[in-house]
N, C-alpha and C positions, 0 to 999 in steps of 0.2 A: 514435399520437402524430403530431402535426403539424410540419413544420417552426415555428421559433420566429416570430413575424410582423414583426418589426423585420428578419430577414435575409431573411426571403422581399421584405422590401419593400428591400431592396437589391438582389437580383439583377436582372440586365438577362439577359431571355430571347431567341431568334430565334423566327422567326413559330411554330415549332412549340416551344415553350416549356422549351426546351433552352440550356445553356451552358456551355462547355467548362470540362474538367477536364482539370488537369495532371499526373502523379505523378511525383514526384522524389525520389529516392534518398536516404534520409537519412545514412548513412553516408559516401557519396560524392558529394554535390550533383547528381548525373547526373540528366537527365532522363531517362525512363523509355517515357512514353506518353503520347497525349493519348487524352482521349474522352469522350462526353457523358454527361450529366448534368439533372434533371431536379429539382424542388424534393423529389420523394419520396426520390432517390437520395442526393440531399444528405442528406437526414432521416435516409436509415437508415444513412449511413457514417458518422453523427456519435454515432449509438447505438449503434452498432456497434463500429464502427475497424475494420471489412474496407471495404475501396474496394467502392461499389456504383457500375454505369456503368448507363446505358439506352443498349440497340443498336436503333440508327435501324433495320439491315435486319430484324433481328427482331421487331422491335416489342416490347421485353421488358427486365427490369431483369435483366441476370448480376453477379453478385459474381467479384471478379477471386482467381481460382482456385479455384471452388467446383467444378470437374470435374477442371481441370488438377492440382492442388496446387499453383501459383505463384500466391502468396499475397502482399497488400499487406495488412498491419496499418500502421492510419494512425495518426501520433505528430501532426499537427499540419494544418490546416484552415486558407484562409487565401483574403480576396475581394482581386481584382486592385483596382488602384483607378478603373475602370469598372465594376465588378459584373458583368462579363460571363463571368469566368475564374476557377473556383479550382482554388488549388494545394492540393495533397496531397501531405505529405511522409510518407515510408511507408518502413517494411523490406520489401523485396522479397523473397521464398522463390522462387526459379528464376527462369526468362525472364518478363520483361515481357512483351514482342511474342508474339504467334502466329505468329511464325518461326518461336520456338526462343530469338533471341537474347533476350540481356539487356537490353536496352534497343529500342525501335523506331528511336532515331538511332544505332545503331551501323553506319552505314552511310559511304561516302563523305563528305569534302566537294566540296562544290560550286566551279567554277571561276569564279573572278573576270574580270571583262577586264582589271583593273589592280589594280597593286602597292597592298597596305595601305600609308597613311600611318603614321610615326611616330608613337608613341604620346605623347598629352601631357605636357607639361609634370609632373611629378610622379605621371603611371599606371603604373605596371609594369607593361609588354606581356606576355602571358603567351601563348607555345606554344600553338597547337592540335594534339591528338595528332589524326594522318591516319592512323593507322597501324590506326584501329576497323574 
């Protein structure tokens, strides 16, 4: 089975015919992990619902926890509005990262040289937890 041709012809590839994927926590909105992606990998997460990535250093398509058991069953499929990015919303079964942790941004934030302005007119400013 081929990816469908109408979406192959919306994705935007980089010179080695890849383009990033996202996966984000359905439960939790969390972002997860990023990693690439390839029009066959699209093809088989979409027949599937396990997140298929292609590892650049391997040269090869791994399914995200087919050794591990940390598993993404993907509930929703979604192109950025570039065609460069898609998102994957998925259940996560254990850590995301190959750390361990749950998520690959569960790490630090990063230091600003200057204070966040107030938030507009009518935004709820919302907390970021520092505490991951």
């Amino acid at each position: 089975m081929a990816l469908d041709p109408e979406l192959a012809a919306r994705l935007k590839r980089n010179a080695d015919g890849l383009f990033s994927a996202v996966a984000q926590e359905r439960s939790t909105g969390d972002v997860l992990m990023v990693a690439w992606m390839d029009d066959a990998a699209l093809e088989r997460t979409l027949a599937t619902r396990k997140a298929t990535y292609y590892s650049r250093s391997r040269q090869e398509y791994w399914v995200k926890g087919e050794t591990s058991g940390h598993t993404q069953y993907v509930h929703d499929a979604r192109l950025d509005c570039d065609g460069d990015t898609v998102l994957l919303v998925v259940d996560q079964v254990g850590a995301a990262c190959h750390t361990g942790n749950h998520s690959c941004f569960d790490t630090e934030s990063l230091a600003f040289g200057v204070d966040a302005p107030p938030a507009p007119s009518g935004v709820e400013a919302r907390p970021v937890d520092s505490a991951q």
